[in-house]
Backbone as CSV, one residue per row, in Angstrom:
resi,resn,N_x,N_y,N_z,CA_x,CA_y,CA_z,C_x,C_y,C_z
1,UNK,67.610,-5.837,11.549,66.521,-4.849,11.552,65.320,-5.399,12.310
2,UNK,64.525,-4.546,12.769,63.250,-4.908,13.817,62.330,-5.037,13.040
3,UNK,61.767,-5.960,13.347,60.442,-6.054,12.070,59.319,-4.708,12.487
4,UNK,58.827,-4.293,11.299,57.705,-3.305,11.705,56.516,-3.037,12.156
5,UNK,56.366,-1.985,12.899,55.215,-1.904,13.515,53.826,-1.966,12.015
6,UNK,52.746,-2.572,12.466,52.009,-2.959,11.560,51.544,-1.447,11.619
7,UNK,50.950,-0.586,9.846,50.874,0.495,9.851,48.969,0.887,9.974
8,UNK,48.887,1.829,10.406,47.111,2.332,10.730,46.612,1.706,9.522
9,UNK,44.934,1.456,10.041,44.355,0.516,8.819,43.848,1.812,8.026
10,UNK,43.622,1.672,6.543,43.018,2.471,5.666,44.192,3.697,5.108
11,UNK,45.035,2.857,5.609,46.191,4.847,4.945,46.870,4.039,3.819
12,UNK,45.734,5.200,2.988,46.111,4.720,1.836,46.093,3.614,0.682
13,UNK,46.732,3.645,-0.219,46.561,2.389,-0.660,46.825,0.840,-0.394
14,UNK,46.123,-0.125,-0.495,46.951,-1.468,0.284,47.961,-1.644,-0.841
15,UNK,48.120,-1.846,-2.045,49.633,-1.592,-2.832,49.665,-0.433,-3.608
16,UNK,50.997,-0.526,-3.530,51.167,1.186,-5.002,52.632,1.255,-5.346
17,UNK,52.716,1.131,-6.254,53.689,1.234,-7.475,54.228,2.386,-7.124
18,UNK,55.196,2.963,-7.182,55.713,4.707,-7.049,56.985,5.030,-7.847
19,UNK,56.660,4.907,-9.820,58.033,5.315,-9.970,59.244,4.424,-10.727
20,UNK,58.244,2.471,-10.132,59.161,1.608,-10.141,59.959,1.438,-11.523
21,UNK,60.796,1.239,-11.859,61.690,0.704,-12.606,62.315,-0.761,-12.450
22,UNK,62.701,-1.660,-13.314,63.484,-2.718,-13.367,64.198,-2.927,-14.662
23,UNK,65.518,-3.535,-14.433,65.764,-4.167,-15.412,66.569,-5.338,-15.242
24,UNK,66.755,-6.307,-16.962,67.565,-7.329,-16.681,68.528,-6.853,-17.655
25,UNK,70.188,-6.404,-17.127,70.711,-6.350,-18.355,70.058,-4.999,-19.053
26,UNK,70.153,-4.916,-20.490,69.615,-4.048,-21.166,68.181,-4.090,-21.500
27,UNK,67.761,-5.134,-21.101,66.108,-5.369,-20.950,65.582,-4.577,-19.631
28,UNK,65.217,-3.147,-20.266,64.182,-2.104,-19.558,62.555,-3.052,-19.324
29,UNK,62.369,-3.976,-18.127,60.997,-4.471,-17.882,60.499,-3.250,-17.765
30,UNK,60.473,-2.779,-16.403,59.198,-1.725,-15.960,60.081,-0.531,-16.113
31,UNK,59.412,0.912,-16.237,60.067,2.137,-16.928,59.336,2.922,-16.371
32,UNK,59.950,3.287,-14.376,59.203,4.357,-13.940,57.434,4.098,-14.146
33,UNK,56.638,3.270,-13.917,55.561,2.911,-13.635,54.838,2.540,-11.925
34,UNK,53.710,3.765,-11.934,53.194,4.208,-11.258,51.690,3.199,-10.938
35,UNK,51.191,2.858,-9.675,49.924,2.758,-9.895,49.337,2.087,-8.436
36,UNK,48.015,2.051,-7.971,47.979,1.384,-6.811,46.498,0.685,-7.077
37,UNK,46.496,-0.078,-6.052,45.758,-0.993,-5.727,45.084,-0.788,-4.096
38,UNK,43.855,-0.294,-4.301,42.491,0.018,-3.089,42.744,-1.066,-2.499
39,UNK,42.586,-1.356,-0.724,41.526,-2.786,-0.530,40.608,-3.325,-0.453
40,UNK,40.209,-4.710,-0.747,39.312,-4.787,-1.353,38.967,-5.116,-3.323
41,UNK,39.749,-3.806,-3.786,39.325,-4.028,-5.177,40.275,-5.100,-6.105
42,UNK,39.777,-5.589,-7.118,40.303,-6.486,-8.511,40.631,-5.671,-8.750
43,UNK,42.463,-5.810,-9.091,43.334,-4.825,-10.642,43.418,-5.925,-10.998
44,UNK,42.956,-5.646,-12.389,43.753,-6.273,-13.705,44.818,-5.904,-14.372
45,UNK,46.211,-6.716,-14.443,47.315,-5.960,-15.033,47.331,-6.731,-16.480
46,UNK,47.543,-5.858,-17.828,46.932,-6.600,-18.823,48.432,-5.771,-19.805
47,UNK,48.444,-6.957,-20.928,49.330,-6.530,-21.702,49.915,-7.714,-22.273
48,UNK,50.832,-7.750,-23.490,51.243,-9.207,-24.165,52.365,-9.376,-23.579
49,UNK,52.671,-10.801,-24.088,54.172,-11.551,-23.464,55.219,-10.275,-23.236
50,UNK,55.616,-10.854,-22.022,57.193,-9.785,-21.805,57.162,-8.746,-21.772
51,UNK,55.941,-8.237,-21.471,56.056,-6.332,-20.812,56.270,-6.507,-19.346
52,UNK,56.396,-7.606,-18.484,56.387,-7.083,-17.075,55.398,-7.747,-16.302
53,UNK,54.428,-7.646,-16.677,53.523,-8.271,-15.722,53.555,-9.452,-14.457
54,UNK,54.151,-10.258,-15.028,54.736,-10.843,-13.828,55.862,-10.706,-12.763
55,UNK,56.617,-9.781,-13.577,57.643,-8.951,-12.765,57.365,-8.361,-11.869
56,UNK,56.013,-7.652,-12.365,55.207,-6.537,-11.295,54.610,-7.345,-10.123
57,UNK,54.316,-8.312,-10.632,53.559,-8.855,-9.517,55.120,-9.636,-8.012
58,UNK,56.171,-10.098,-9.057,57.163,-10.397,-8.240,57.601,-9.540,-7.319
59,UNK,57.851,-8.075,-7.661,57.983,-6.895,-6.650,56.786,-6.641,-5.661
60,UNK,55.676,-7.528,-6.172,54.382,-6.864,-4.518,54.805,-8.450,-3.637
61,UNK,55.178,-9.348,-4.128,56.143,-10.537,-3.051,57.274,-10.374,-2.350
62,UNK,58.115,-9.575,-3.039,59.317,-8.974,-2.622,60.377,-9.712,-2.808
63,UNK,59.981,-10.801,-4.049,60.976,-11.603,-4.583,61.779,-10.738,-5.468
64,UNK,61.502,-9.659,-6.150,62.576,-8.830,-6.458,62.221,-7.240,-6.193
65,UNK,63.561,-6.765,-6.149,63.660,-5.290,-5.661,63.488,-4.778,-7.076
66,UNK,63.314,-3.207,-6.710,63.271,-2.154,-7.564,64.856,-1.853,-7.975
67,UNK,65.038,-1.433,-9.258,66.219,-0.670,-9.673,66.283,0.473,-8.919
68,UNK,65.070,1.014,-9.198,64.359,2.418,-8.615,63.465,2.755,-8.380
69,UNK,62.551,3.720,-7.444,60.905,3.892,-6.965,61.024,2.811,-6.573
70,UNK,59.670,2.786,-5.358,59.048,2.092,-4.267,57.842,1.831,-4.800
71,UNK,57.948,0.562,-3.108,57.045,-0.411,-3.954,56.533,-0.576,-2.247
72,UNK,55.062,0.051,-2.237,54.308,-0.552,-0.903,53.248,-1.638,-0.868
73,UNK,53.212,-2.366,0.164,51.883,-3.654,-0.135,52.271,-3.768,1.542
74,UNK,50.459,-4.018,1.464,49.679,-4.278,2.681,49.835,-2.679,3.880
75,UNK,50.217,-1.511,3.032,50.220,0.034,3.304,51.864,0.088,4.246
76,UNK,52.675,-1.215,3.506,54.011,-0.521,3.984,54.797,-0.563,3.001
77,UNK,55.928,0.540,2.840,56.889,0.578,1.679,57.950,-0.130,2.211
78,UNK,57.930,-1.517,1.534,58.727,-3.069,1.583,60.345,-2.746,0.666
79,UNK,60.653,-1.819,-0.011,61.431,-1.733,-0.985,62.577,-1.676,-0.107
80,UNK,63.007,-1.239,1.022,64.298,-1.723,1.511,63.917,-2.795,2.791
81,UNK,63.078,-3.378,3.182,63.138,-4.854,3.361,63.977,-5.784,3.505
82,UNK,64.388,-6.011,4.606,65.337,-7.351,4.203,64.164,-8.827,4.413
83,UNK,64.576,-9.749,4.183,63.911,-10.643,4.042,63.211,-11.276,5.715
84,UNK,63.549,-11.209,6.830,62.991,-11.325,7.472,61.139,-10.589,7.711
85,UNK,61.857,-9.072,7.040,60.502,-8.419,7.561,59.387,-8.545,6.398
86,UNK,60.145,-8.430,5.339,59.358,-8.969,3.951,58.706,-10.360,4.398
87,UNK,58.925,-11.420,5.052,58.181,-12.993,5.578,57.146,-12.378,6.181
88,UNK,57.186,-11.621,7.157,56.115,-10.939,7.858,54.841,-10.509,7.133
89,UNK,55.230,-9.768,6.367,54.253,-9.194,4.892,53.827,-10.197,3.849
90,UNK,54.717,-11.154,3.537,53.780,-11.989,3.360,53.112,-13.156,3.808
91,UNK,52.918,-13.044,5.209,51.747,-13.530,5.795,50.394,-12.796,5.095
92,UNK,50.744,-11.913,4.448,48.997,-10.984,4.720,48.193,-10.912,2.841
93,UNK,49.740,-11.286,1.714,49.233,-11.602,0.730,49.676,-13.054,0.201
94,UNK,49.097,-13.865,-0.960,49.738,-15.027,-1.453,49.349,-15.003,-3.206
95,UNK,50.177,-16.117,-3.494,50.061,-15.719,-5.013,49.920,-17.463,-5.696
96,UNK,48.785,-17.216,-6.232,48.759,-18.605,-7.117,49.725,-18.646,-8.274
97,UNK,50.524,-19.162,-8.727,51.633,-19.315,-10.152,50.712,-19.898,-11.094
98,UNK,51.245,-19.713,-12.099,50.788,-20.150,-13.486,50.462,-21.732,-13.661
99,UNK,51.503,-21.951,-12.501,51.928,-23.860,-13.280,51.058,-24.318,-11.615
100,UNK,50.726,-23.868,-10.890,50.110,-24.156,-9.476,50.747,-24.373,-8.693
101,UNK,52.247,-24.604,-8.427,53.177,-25.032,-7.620,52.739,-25.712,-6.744
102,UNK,51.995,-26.689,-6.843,51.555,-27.707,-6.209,52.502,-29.000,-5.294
103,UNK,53.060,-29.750,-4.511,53.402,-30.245,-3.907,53.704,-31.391,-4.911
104,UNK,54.068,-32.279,-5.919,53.590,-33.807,-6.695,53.643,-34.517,-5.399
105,UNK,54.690,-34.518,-4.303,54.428,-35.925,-3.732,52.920,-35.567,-2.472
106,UNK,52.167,-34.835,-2.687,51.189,-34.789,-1.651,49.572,-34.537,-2.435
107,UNK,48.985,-35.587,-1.689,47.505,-35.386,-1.993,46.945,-33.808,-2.261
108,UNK,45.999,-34.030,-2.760,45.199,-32.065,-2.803,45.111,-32.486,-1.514
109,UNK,44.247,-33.110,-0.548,43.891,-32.677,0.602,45.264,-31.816,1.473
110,UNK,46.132,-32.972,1.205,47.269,-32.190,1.983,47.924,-30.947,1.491
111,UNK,47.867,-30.895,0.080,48.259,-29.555,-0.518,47.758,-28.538,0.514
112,UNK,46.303,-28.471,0.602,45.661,-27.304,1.040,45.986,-27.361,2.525
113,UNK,46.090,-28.342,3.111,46.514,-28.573,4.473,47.843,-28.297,4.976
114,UNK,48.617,-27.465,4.072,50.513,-27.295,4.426,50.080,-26.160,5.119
115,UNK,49.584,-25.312,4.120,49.904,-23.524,5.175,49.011,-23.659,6.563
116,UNK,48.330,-24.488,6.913,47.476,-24.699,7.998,48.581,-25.761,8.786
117,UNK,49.144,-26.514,8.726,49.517,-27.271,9.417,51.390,-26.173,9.529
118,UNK,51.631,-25.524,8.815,53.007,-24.580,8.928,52.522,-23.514,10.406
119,UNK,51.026,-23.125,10.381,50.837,-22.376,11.446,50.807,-23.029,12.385
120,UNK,50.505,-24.527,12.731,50.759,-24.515,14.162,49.311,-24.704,14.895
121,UNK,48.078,-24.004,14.473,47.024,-23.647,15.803,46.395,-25.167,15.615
122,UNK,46.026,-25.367,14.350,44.440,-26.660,14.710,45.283,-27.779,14.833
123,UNK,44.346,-28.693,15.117,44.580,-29.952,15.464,44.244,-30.383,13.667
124,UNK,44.454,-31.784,13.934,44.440,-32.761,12.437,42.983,-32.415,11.863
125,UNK,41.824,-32.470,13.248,40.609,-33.025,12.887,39.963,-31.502,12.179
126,UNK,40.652,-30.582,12.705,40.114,-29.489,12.838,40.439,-28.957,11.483
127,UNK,41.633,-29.134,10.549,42.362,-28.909,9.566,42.085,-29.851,8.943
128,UNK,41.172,-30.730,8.832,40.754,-31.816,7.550,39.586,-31.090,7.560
129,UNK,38.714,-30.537,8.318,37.215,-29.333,8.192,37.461,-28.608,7.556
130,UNK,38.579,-27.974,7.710,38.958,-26.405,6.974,39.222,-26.701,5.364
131,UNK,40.148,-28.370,5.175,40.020,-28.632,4.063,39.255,-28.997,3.044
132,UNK,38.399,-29.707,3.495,37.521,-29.905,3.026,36.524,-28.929,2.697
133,UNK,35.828,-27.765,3.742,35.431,-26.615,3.233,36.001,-25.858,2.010
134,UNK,37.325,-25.838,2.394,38.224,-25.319,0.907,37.631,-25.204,-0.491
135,UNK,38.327,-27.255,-0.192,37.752,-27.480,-1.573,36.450,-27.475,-2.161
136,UNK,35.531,-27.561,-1.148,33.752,-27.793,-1.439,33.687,-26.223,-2.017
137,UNK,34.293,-24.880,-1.949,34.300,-23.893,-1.888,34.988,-23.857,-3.657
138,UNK,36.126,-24.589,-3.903,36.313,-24.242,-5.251,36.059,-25.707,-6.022
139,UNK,35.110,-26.124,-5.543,34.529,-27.003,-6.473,35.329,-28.341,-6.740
140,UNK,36.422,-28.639,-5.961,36.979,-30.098,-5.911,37.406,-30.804,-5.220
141,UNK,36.548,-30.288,-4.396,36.134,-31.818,-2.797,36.338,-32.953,-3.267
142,UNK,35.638,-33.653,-4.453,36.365,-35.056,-4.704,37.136,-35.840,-4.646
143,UNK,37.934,-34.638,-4.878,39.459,-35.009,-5.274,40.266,-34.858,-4.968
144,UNK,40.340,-34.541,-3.070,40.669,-34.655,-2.022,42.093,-35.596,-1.952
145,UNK,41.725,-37.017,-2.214,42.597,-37.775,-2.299,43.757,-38.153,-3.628
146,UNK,43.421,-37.441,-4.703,44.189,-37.803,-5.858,45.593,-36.561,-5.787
147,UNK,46.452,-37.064,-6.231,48.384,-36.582,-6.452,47.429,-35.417,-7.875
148,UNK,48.459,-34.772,-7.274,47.886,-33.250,-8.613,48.421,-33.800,-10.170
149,UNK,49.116,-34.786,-10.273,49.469,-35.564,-11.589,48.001,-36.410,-12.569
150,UNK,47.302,-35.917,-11.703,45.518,-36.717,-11.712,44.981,-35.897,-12.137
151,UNK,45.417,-34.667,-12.029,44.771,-33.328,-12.261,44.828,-33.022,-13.546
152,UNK,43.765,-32.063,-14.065,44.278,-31.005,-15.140,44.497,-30.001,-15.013
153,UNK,45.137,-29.083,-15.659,45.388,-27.957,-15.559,44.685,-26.940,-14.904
154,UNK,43.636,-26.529,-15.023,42.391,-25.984,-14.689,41.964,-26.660,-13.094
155,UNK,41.872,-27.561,-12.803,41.911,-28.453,-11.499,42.968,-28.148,-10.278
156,UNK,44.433,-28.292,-11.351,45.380,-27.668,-10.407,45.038,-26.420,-10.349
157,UNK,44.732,-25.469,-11.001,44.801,-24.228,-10.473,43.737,-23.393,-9.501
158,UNK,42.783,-24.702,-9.355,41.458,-24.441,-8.303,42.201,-24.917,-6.891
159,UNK,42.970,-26.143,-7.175,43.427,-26.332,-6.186,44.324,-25.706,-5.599
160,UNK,45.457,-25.279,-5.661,46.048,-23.525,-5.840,45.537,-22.881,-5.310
161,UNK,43.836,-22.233,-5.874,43.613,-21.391,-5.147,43.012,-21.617,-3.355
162,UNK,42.235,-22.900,-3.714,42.059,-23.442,-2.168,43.270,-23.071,-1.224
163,UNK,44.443,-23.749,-1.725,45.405,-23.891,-0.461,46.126,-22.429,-0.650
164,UNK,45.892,-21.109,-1.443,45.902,-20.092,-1.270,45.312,-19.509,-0.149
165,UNK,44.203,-20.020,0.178,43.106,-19.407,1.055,43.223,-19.757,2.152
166,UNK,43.868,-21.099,2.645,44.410,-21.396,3.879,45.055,-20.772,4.316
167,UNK,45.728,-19.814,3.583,46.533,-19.309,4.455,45.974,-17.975,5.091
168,UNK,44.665,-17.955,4.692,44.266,-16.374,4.990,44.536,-15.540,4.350
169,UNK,44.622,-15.001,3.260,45.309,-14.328,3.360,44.694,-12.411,3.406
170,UNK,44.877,-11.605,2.963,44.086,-10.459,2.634,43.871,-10.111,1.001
171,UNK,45.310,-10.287,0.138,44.905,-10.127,-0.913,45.827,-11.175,-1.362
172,UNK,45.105,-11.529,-2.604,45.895,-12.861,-3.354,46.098,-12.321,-4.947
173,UNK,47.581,-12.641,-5.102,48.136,-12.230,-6.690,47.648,-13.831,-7.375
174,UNK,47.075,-13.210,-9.061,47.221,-14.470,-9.949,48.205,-14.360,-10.808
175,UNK,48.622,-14.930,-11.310,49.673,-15.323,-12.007,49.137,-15.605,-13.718
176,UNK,48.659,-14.837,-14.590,47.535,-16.121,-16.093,46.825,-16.922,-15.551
177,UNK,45.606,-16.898,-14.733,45.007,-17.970,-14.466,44.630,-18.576,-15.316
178,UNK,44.127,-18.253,-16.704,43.275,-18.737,-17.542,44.545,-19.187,-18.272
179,UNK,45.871,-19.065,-18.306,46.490,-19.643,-19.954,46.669,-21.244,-19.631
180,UNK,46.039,-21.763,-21.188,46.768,-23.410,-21.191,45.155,-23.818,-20.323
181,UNK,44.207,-23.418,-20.378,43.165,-24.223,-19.923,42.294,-23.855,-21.473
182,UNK,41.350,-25.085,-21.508,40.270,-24.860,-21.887,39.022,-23.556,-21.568
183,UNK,38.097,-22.936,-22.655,37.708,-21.804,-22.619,36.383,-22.373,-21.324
184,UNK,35.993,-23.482,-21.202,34.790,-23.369,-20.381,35.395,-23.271,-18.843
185,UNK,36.913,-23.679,-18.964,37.159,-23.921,-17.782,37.971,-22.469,-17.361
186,UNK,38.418,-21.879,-18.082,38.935,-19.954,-17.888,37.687,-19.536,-17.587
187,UNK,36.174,-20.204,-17.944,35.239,-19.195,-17.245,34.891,-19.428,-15.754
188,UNK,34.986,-20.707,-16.114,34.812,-21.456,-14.555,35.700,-20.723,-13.217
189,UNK,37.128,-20.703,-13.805,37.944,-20.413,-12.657,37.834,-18.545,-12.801
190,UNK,37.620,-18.084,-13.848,37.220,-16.393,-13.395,35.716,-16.218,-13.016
191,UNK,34.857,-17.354,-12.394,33.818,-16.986,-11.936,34.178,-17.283,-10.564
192,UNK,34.828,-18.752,-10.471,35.299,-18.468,-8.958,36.149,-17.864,-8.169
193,UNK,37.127,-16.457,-8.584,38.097,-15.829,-8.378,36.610,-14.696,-8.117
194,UNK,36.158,-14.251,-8.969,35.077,-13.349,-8.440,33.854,-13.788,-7.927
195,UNK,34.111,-14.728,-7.132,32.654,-15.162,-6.207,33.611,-15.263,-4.999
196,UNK,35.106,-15.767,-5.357,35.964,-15.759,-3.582,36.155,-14.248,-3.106
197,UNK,36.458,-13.128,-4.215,36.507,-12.412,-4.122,35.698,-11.252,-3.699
198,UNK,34.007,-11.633,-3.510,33.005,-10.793,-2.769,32.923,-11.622,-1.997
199,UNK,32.517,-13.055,-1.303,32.611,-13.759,-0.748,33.476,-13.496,0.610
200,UNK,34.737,-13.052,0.763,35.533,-13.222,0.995,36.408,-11.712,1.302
201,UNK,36.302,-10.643,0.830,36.528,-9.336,0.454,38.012,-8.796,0.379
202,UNK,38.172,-9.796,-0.215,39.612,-9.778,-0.553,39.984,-8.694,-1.467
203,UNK,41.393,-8.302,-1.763,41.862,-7.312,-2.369,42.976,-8.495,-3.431
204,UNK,42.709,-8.136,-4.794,43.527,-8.988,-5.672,44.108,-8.225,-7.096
205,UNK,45.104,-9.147,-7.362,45.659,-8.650,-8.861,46.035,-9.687,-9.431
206,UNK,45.351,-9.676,-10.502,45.313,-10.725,-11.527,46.104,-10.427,-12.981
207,UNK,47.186,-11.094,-13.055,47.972,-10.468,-14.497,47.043,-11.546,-15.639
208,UNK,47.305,-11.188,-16.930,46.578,-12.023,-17.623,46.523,-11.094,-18.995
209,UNK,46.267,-11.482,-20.131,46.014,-11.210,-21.506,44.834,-11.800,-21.610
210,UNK,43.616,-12.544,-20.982,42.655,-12.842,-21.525,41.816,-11.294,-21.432
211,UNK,40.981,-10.878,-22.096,40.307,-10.005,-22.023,38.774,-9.976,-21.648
212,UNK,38.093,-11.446,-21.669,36.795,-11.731,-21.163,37.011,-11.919,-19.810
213,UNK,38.257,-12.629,-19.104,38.632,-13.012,-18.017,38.482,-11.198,-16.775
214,UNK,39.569,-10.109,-17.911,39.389,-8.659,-17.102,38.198,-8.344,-17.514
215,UNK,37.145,-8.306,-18.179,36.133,-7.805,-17.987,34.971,-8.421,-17.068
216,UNK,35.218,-9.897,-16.791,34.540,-10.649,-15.245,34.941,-10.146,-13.927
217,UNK,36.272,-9.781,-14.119,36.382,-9.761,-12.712,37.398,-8.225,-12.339
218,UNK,37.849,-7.060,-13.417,38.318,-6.103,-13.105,37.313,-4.809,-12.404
219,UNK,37.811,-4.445,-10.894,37.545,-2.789,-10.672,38.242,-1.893,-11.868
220,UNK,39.501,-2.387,-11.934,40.384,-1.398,-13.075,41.361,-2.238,-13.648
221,UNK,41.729,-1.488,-14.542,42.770,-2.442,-15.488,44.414,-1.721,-15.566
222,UNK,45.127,-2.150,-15.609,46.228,-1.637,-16.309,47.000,-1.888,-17.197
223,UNK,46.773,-0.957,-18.115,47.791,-2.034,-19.728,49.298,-1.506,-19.369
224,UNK,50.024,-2.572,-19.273,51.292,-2.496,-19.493,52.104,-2.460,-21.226
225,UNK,52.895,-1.700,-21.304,53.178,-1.817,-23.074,55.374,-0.900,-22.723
226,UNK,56.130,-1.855,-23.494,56.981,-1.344,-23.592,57.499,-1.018,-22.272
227,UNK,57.235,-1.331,-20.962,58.072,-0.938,-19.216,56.965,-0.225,-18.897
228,UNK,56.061,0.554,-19.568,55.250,1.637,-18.901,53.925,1.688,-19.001
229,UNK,52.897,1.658,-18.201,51.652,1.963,-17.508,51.179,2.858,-18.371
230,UNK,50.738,2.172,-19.764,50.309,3.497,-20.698,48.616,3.801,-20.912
231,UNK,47.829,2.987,-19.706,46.502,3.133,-19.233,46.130,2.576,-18.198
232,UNK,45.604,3.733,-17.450,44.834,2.936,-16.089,43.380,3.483,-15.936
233,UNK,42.479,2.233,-16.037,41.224,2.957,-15.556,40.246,1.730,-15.513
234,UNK,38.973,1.866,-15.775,38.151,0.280,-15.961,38.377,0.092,-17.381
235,UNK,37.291,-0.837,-17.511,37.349,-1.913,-18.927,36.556,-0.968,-19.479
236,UNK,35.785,-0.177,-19.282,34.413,0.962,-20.097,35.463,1.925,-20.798
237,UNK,36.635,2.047,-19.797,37.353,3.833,-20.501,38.351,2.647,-20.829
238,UNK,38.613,1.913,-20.798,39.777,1.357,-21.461,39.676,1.219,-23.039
239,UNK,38.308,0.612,-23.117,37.340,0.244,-24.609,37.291,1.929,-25.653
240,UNK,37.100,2.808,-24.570,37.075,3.736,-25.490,38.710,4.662,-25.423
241,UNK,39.622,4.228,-25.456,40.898,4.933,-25.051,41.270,5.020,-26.686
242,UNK,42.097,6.290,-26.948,42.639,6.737,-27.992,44.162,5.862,-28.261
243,UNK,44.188,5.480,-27.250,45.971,4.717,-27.013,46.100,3.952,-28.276
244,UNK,46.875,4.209,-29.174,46.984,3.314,-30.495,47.089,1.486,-29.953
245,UNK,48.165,1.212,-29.396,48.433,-0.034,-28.882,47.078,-0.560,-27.768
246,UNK,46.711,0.107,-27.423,45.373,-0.515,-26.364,44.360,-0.901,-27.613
247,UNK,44.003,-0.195,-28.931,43.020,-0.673,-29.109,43.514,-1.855,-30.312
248,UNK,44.969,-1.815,-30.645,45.129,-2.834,-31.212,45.061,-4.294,-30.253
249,UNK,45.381,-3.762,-29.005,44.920,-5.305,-28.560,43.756,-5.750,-28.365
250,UNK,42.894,-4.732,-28.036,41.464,-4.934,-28.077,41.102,-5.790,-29.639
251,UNK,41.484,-5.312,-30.514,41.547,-5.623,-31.853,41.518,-7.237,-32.140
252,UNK,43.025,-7.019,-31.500,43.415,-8.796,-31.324,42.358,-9.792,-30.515
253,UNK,42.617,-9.256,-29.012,41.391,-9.878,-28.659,40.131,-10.498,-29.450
254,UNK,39.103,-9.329,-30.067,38.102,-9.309,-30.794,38.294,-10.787,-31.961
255,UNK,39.382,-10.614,-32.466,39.929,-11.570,-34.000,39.955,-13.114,-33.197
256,UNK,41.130,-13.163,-31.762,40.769,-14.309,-31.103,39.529,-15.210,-30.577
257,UNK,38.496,-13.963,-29.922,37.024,-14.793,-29.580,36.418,-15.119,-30.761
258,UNK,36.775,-14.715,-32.012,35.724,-14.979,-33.248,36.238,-16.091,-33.945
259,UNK,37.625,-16.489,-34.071,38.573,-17.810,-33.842,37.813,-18.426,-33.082
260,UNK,37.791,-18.137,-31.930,37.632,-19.856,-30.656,36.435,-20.031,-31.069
C-alpha cells in the first residue's frame, strides 16, 4: 500500500473514536465508544482499573486494531493501516508509558538524544543543545549523566517526557502519569504536562484515575465504565452529572484526598 497523502489541516478532529469496540476473548474492553479529541486540547480519559483506558490509548498508536468502528488520529482514519503507513503517523504523535520505557543501558542524556539521533539531521554538538534544553525544560538537567536506575519514579517519568519531545511530536499520549509517585511529585509532573502543553500547543490525552491530576490539566474528560463512554464533557459538568457510577467515583476520590 502507498503511504498517504497527508490530509487538509483543521478537518476535523485530530483523533476520534467512531463506534470502537474491542475485545479479549469474552472480555468486552471498549463497547461501541465514541469520542474525539480537538487540536490542541487536554482529554482526560478517566475511570478505574480495567475499563480500557489504556487500550484506548493503544488504538490512537495503532498497536491494536478495532474489532469494530474506526479509529482516526492526526485527521486520518488509521483503522485499516498496515504498519508501514501507521510508522508514518506516528511520527506526528508519542506516548510516555507508565513504567517510562527508558533505555537502562543509556544515560538520560542519551535517552533523550535517541529520537534525535534516529532522525538523522543534527550533528552531536547540535543534539547535546537540544538535550540539554530538554531537560532544563522538565526540570532534570542534572542528571544528564546518571543510568535511569539512579532515578525515581517520578524522575523517570520527566525524563520520558523530555525524550518524548525530541521527537516533536504534535500530540503526546500519557499513560497514569501520576501512579506509584509520591503526591508532591504527581503535582509536579501535572504542572509540567500543563506548562509543556501551552508552552508548546500540543494536543494530548492523558489516561489516569487521579482526579486532582484531570482537574489541572483537562479541556474535557471522559469516564470510561464497563467498555462504554458513559460521560463526556469538562470536570464542572462532570461534578454535577446524575451518572450513578461517576459520582461514586467522585465519592471515592473525595474519601482518598482526605486519607492522603
Amino acid at each position: 500500500m502507498t503511504e498517504p497523502n497527508p490530509p487538509p489541516i483543521n478537518q476535523g478532529p485530530y483523533i476520534e473514536f467512531r463506534e470502537v469496540s474491542k475485545a479479549f476473548g469474552n472480555n468486552q474492553v471498549l463497547d461501541h465508544v465514541s469520542f474525539d479529541v480537538q487540536a490542541g486540547e487536554t482529554v482526560c480519559i478517566l475511570g478505574r482499573s480495567g475499563v480500557g483506558k489504556s487500550v484506548a490509548l493503544q488504538h490512537m498508536m495503532g498497536f491494536l486494531k478495532p474489532d469494530s468502528g474506526r479509529v482516526i488520529v492526526a485527521y486520518q482514519d488509521i483503522t485499516d493501516y498496515d504498519e508501514a503507513q501507521i510508522e508514518v503517523v506516528r511520527r506526528k504523535l508519542t506516548i510516555v508509558f507508565q513504567n517510562g520505557a527508558l533505555f537502562d543501558s543509556m544515560t538520560v542524556g542519551e535517552n533523550v538524544a535517541f529520537p534525535l539521533r534516529e532522525k538523522g539531521i543534527l550533528g552531536e554538538e547540535q543534539i547535546y543543545q537540544v538535550v540539554d534544553g530538554l531537560l532544563d525544560m522538565v526540570g532534570v538537567k542534572a542528571m544528564r549523566d546518571l543510568l535511569p536506575s539512579d532515578l525515581s519514579t517520578g524522575m523517570k517519568r520527566s525524563v520520558a517526557i523530555a525524550r518524548a519531545l525530541a521527537a516533536e511530536p504534535e500530540c503526546i499520549l500519557y499513560d497514569e502519569p501520576t501512579t506509584m509517585v509520591d503526591p508532591l511529585m504527581a503535582q509536579l509532573l501535572g504542572d509540567l504536562i500543563k506548562r509543556l502543553n501551552i508552552q508548546l500547543k500540543l494536543t494530548s490525552v492523558v489516561v489516569t484515575h487521579d482526579m486532582r491530576l484531570a482537574k489541572k490539566l483537562a479541556d474535557r474528560v471522559i469516564f470510561l465504565h464497563e467498555g462504554r463512554a458513559v460521560f463526556i464533557g469538562t470536570v464542572e459538568e462532570m461534578e454535577k452529572s446524575q451518572e450513578p457510577i461517576v459520582q461514586e467515583f467522585l465519592e471515592l476520590d473525595e474519601l482518598k484526598i482526605m486519607a492522603g
